[in-house]
N, C-alpha and C positions, 0 to 999 in steps of 0.2 A: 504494500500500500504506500502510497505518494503521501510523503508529508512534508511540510515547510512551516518552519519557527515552531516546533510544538504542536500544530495546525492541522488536522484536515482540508485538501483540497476538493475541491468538487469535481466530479465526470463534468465536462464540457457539455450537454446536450442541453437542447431547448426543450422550456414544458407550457402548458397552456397556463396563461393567467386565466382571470376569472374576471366575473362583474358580481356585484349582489345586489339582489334589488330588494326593498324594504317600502312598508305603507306610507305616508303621509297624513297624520290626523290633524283635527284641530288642537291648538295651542288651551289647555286650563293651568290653573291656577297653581303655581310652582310651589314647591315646598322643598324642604331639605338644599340647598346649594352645596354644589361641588367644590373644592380647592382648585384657582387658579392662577393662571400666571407663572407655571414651572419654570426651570432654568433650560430643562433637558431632557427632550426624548431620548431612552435608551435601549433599543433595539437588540437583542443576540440571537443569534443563528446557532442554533446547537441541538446536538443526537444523544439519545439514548446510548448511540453505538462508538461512540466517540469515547474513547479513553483519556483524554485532554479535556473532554469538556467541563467534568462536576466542578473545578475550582470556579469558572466563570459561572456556573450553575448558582454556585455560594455566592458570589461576588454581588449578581443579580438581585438574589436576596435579599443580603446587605441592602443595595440601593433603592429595594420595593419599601424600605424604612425612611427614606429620604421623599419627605414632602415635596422638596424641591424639585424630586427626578421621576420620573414616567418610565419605572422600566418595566421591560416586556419582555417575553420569552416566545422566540418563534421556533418550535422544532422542527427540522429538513427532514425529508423523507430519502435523501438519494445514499445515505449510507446504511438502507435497510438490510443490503444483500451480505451484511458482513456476518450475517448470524443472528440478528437482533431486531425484530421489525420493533422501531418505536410506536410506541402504544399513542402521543400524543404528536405524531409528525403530521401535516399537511402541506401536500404538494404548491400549495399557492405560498406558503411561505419559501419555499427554496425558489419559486419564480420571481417572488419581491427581493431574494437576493440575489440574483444574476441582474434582475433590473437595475439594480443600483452600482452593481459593477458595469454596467453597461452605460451609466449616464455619468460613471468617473471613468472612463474608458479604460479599465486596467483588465485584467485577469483574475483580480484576489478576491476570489470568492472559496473559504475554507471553515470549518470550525475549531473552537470556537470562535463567531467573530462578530464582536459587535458594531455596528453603525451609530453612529450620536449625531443628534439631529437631522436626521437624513444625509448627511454631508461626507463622516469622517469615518474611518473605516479603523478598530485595532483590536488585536486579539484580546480573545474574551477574557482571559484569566491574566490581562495586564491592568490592575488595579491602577494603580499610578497611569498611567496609558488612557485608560476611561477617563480622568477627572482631569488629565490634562485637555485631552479632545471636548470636555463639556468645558473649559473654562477659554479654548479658544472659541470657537461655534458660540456661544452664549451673546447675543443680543446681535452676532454681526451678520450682515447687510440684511435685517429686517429676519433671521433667524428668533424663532419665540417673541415675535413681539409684538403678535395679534392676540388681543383677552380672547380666550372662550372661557365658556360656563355653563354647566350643565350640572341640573336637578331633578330630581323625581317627582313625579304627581301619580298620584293612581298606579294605574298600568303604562304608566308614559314616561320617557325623559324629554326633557326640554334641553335643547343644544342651542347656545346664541354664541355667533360669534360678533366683535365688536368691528367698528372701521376701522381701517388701516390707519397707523401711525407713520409709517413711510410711506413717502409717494411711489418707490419703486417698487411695493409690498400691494399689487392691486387684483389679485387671483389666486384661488388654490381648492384642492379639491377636499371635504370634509369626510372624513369616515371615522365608522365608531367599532369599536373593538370589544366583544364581551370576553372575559378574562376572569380564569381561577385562581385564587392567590399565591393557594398553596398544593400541589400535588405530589405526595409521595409514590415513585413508582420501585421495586424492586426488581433489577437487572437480573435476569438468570440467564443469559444465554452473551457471547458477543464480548467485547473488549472490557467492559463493565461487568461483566460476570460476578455477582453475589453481591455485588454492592444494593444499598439501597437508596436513590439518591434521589432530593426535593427540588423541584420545579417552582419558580415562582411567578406570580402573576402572565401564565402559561394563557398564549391567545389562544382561544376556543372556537371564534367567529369574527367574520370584518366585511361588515358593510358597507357600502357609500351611502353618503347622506343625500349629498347636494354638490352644488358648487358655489364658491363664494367669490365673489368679485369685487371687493375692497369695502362694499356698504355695510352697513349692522344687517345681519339676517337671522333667521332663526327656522327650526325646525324640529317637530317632533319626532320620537321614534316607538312605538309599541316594544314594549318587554318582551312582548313573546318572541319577539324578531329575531331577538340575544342570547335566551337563555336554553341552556342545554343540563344536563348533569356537573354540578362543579361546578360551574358560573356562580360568580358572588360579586363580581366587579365590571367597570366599562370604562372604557376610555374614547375618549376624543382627539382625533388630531386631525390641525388641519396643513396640508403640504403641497408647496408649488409641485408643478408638473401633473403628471400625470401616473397610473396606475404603471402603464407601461416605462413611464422616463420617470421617475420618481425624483423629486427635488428636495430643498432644506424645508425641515420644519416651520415651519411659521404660529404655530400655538398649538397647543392642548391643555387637556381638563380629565380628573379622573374622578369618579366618584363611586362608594360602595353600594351594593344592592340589594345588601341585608342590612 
């Protein structure tokens, strides 16, 4: 097996992204408000089958404690064949990472590997690495520095995002993320073998919201849309580009579901 810095590389091949589509209801009466205004989306790419991955596994954890930071767990599905099919991998997540090596035009697409702000690419289990990438990326060219805000009502969340504070900051596309916090799975088979190791705020589902175009907008989303088995959380973010060109972050909001 190919590896670089500690790293899983990925097989080269192309996979199908995806669209999701979700209801549209009327807006009521908000309650409960989400934390907003983070520093830092924080993205990782990591396997079950990966024997490098659990420290950035940890790492991840660590920063699902940080108000400040948005992070996420996307597991890839193409290191299935080593012996180990990951129980929490989907294909559209290994497609959101070839996208983003495709709109930094390099090749480095491996596990563990995290993204910060959509922008900045470094290995998962580089602590010092991650908070230096969120302290470069943090506020610069219009990176996190559209409010969103999102709260529950009923069976609904409400998602508002604010006008743009840069003029150069006038477009991006909204999508919500429902997310388990904590998931303990135990490895029997594959480079992990016997271990038991915790997944945190693990994406479960990711829909499109909308698109936003630099005004205040807003939009609902029905629960049922999100929730699955182990859903307890949701996230918001919104980011230039597109699904297929994926660009920097420009806000998010994360809020509990219980």
């Amino acid at each position: 097996m190919t590896t670089m810095t500690a790293s899983h590389l990925i097989p080269r091949w192309s996979g199908a992204l995806w669209s999701g589509a979700l209801g549209i209801c009327a807006i009521i009466a908000v309650i409960r408000p989400a934390e907003a205004d983070p520093r830092a989306v924080v993205e990782l790419f990591t396997s079950q089958g990966c024997s490098s991955c659990p420290p950035a596994d940890q790492i991840i954890g660590d920063l699902s404690k940080d108000p400040s930071v948005i992070a996420l767990s996307m597991p890839i599905d193409y290191w299935d064949y080593l012996g180990w099919k990951d129980t929490l991998a989907d294909s559209r997540f290994s497609a959101r990472q070839r996208a983003y090596s495709r709109m930094r035009g390099d090749r480095e697409v491996y596990t563990p590997q995290v993204v910060v702000n959509g922008s900045t690419h470094v290995i998962g289990s580089d602590r010092a690495g991650i908070e230096n990438a969120i302290g470069k990326t943090d506020k610069g060219n219009g990176v996190m520095s559209v409010p969103v805000t999102m709260s529950l009502s009923g069976k609904q969340i409400n998602v508002s995002v604010a006008a743009s504070k840069e003029p150069t900051v006038s477009h991006g596309e909204v999508w919500i993320c429902s997310i388990a916090k904590s998931v303990p799975i135990a490895i029997t088979r594959g480079e992990n073998r016997g271990q038991q190791v915790t997944y945190h705020n693990v994406v479960r589902n990711l829909l499109k919201v909308g698109d936003w175009t630099g005004r205040p907008e807003s939009w609902t989303v029905p629960i049922e849309n999100l929730t699955r088995d182990g859903v307890d959380g949701a996230v918001v973010y919104v980011q230039d580009g597109s699904r297929e060109r994926p660009g920097p972050m420009l806000g998010a909001a994360y809020t509990s579901l219980h």
